[in-house]
C-alpha positions as CSV (number, residue, x, y, z in Angstrom):
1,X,-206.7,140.7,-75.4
2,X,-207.7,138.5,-78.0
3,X,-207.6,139.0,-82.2
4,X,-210.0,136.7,-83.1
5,X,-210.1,137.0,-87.0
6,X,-209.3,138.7,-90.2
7,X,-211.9,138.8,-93.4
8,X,-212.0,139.6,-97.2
9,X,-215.1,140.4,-98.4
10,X,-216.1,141.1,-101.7
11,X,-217.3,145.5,-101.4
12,X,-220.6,144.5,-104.1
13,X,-221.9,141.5,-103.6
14,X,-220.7,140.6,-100.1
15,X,-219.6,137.3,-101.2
16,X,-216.8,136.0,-98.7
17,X,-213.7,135.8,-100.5
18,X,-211.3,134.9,-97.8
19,X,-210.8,134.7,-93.8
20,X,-208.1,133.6,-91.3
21,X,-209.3,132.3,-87.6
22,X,-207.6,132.4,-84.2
23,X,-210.2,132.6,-81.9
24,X,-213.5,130.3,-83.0
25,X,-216.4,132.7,-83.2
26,X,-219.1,129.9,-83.5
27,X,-220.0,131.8,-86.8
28,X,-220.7,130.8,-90.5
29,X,-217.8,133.0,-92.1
30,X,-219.7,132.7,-95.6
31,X,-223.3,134.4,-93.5
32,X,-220.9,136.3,-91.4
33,X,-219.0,138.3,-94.6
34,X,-222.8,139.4,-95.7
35,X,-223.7,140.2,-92.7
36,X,-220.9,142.4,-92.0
37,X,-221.3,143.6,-95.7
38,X,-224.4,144.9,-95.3
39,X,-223.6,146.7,-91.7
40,X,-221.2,149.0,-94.0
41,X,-223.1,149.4,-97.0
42,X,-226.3,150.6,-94.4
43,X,-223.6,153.0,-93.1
44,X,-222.8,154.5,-96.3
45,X,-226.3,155.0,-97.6
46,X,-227.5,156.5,-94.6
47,X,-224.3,159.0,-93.4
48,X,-222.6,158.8,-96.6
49,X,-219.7,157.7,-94.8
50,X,-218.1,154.6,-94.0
51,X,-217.9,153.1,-90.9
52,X,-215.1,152.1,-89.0
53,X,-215.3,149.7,-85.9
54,X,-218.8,148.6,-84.4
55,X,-218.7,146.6,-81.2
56,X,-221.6,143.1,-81.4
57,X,-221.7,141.7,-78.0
58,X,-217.9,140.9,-76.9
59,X,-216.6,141.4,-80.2
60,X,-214.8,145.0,-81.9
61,X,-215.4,145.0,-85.7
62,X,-212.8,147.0,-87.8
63,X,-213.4,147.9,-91.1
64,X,-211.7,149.3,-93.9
65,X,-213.3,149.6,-97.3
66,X,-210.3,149.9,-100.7
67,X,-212.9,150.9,-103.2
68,X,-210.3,150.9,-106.4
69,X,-210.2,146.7,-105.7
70,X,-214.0,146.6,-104.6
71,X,-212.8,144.6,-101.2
72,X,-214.0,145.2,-97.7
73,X,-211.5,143.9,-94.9
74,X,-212.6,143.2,-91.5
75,X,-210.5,142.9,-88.5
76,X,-212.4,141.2,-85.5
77,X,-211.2,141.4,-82.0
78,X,-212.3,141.4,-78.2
79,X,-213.3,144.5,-76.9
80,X,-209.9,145.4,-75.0
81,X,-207.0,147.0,-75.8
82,X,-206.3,150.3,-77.7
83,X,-208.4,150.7,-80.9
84,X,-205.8,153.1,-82.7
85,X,-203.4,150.0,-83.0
86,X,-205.7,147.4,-83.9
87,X,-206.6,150.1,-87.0
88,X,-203.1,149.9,-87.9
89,X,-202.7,146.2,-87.4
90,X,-205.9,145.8,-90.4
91,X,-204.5,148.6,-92.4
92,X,-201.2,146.0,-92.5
93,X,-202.8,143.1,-93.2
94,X,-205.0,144.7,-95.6
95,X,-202.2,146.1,-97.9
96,X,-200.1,142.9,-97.5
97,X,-203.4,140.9,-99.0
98,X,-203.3,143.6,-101.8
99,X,-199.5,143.0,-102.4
100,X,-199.8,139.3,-103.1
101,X,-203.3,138.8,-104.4
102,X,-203.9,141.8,-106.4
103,X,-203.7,140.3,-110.1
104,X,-206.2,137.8,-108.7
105,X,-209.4,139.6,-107.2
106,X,-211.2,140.8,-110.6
107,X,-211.4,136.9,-111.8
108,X,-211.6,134.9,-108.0
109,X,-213.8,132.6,-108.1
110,X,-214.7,132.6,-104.2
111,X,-216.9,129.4,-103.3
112,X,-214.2,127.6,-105.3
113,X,-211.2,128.0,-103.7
114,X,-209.3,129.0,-106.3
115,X,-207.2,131.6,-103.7
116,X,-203.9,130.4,-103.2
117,X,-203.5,131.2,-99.4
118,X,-200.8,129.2,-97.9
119,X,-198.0,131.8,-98.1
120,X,-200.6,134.7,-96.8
121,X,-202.2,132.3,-94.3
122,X,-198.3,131.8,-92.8
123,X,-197.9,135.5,-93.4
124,X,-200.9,136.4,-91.3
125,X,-199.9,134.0,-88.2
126,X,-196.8,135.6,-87.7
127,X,-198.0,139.1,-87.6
128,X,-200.7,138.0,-85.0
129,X,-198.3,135.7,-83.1
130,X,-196.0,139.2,-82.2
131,X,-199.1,141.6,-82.2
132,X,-200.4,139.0,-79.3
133,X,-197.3,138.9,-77.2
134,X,-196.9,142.5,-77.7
135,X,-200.7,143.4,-76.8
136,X,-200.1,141.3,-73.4
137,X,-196.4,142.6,-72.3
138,X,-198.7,146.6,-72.9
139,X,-201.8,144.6,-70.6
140,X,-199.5,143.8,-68.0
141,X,-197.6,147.1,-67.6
142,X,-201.0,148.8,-67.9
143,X,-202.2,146.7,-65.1
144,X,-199.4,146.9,-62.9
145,X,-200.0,150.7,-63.6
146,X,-203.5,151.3,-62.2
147,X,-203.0,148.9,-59.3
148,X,-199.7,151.0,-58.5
149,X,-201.3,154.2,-59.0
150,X,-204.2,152.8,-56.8
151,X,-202.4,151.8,-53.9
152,X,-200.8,155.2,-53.7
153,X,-203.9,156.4,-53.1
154,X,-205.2,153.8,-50.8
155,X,-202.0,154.3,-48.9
156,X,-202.6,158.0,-48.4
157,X,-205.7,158.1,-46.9
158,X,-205.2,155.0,-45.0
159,X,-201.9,156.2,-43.4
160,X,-202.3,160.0,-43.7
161,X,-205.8,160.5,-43.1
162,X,-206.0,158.1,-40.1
163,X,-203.3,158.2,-37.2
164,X,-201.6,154.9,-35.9
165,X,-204.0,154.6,-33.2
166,X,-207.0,155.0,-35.4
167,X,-206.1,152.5,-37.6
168,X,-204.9,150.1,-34.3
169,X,-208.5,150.9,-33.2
170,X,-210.8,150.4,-36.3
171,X,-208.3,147.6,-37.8
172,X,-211.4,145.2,-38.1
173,X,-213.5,147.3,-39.9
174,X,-210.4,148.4,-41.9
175,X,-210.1,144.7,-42.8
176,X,-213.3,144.3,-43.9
177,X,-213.4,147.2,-46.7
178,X,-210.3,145.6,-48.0
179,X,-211.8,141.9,-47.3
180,X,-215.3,142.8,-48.9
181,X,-213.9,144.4,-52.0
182,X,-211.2,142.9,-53.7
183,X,-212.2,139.3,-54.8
184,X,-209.9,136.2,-54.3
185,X,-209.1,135.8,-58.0
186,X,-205.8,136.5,-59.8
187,X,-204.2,139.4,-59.4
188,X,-205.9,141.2,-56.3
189,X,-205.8,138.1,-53.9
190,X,-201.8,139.4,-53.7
191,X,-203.0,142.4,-52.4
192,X,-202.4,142.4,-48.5
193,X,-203.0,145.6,-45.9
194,X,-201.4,145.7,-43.1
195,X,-201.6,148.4,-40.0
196,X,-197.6,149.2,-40.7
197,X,-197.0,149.1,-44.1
198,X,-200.3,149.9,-45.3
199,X,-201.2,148.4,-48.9
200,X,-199.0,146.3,-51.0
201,X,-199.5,143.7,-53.7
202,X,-197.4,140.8,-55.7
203,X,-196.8,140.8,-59.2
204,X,-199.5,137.7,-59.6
205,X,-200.1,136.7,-62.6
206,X,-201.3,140.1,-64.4
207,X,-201.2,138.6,-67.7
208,X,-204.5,136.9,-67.6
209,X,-206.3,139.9,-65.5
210,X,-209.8,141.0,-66.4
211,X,-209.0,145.3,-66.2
212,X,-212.7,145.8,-65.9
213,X,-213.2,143.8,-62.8
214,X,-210.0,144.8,-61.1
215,X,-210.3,148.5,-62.0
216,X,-214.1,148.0,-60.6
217,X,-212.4,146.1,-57.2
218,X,-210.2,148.9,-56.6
219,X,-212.2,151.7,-57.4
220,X,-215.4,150.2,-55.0
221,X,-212.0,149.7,-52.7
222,X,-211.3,153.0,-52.3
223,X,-214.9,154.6,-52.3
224,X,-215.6,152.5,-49.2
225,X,-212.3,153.7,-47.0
226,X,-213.0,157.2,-47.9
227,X,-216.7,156.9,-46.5
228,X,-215.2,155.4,-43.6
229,X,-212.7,157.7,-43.0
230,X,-215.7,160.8,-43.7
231,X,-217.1,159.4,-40.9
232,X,-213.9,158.9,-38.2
233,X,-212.7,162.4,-38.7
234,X,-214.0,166.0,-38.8
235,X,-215.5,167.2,-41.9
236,X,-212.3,170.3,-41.7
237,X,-209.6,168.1,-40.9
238,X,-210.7,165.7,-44.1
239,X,-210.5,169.2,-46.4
240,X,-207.0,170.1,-45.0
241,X,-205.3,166.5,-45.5
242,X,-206.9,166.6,-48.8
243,X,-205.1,169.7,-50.3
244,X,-201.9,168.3,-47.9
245,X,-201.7,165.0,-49.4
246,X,-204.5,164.4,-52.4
247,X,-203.6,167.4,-54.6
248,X,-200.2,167.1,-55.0
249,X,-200.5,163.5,-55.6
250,X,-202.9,164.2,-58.3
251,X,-200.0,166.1,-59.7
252,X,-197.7,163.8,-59.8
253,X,-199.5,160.9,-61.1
254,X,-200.9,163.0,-63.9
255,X,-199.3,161.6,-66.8
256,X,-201.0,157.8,-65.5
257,X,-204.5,159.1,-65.0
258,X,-204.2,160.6,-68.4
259,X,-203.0,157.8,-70.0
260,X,-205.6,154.8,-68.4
261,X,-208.6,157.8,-68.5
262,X,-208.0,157.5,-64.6
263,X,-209.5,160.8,-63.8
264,X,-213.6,159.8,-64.1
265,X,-213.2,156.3,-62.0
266,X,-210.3,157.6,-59.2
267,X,-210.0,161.0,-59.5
268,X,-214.0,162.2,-59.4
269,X,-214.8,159.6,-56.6
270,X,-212.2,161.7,-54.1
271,X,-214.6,164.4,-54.3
């Protein structure tokens, strides 16, 4: 997760008024603030409504219009983490901006640098700092999450669905699934299978984890054991250890595939 910048714009003209930078977007923030102007005034003519958040490329755009100062803030971010609480982080910095600048928007003078940002500036590097460190402490739970909730499954049909001496006999071609799917990049190259104790995976270093790719891993993981198993036992015997075993671990991990939107990548590709 990365917050990449925050934006002032003037709401009529378009005219950058202020911005604060983290992550170098390679962009002219003076062409940038009209741009991103313009992408909410087109909003408003055409829906009568404002718009909120746009994504451009690997970038999330937040946007919150305060109409009574004529001031458009932006928020800009990558395109991970929960969207509700990047919202609230812009509606903070947004009314903190208010709060100290208020008594200077109707005569700023914005190519001139007549905004008196220091205070703000340290203000704004704070609040990031601590949203930062607590965006990747919720990453790394939410990672150690999925791959948990993964390898319960994994587990299951690899020591449920497939007796000792299956899994003795096809233990190459076991292997392989495992070997074939999960790349040997932080966090999944901790990820060993074994024919006792079945899956199991090191913390690693979760922090710098791409969730797409790893979510994609373990989901193109389990897709491939279950075709292999389909084809090692009967189609009836599949069916029973699925309401034995699947089902009621559906239950229980409900709350998790709720809360990662688990059900459409894991659950669905069971069927």
């Amino acid at each position: 997760m990365a917050i990449h910048s925050f934006y002032v714009i003037a709401w009529e003209s378009g005219m950058h008024l202020y911005n604060r930078t983290w992550v170098k977007m390679g962009k002219d923030p003076v062409l940038l603030s009209g741009l991103m102007a313009s992408l909410e005034m087109m909003a408003q003519n055409i829906a009568s409504q404002y718009v909120n958040t746009i994504i451009l490329e690997d970038s999330r755009f937040f946007f919150r219009v305060d109409e009574k100062n004529k001031v458009l803030f932006v928020f800009i971010t990558d395109i991970t983490g929960d969207e509700s609480r990047f919202k609230q982080y812009l509606d903070l910095l947004s009314t903190r901006f208010l709060q100290i600048f208020h008594s200077n928007l109707e005569s700023l003078q914005p190519l001139q640098g007549t905004l008196p940002t220091q205070a703000f500036d340290e203000l704004a590097d704070s609040l990031v700092s601590g949203w930062e460190q607590g965006e990747t402490t919720l990453d790394k739970a939410k990672a150690m999450d999925v791959l948990e909730v993964y390898s319960l499954f994994l587990n299951v049909f690899l020591q449920k669905f497939l007796t000792k001496e299956m899994r003795d006999h096809h233990w190459t071609s076991i292997q392989a699934i495992f070997k074939d799917n999960i790349p040997g990049s932080v966090p999944l190259h901790r990820l060993t299978v074994s024919p006792q104790n079945g899956v199991q995976y090191g913390i690693g270093d979760l922090q710098s984890v791409n969730f797409t790719l790893m979510l994609d891993s373990l989901s193109r993981t389990l897709i491939s054991l279950i075709n292999f198993i389909t084809k090692t036992i009967t189609k009836r015997s599949y069916q029973a250890l699925y309401f034995g075993y699947i089902i009621p671990l559906i239950r229980s991990e409900q709350a998790r595939l709720n809360a990662y939107n688990l059900f459409e990548p894991l659950v669905m590709l069971l069927l």
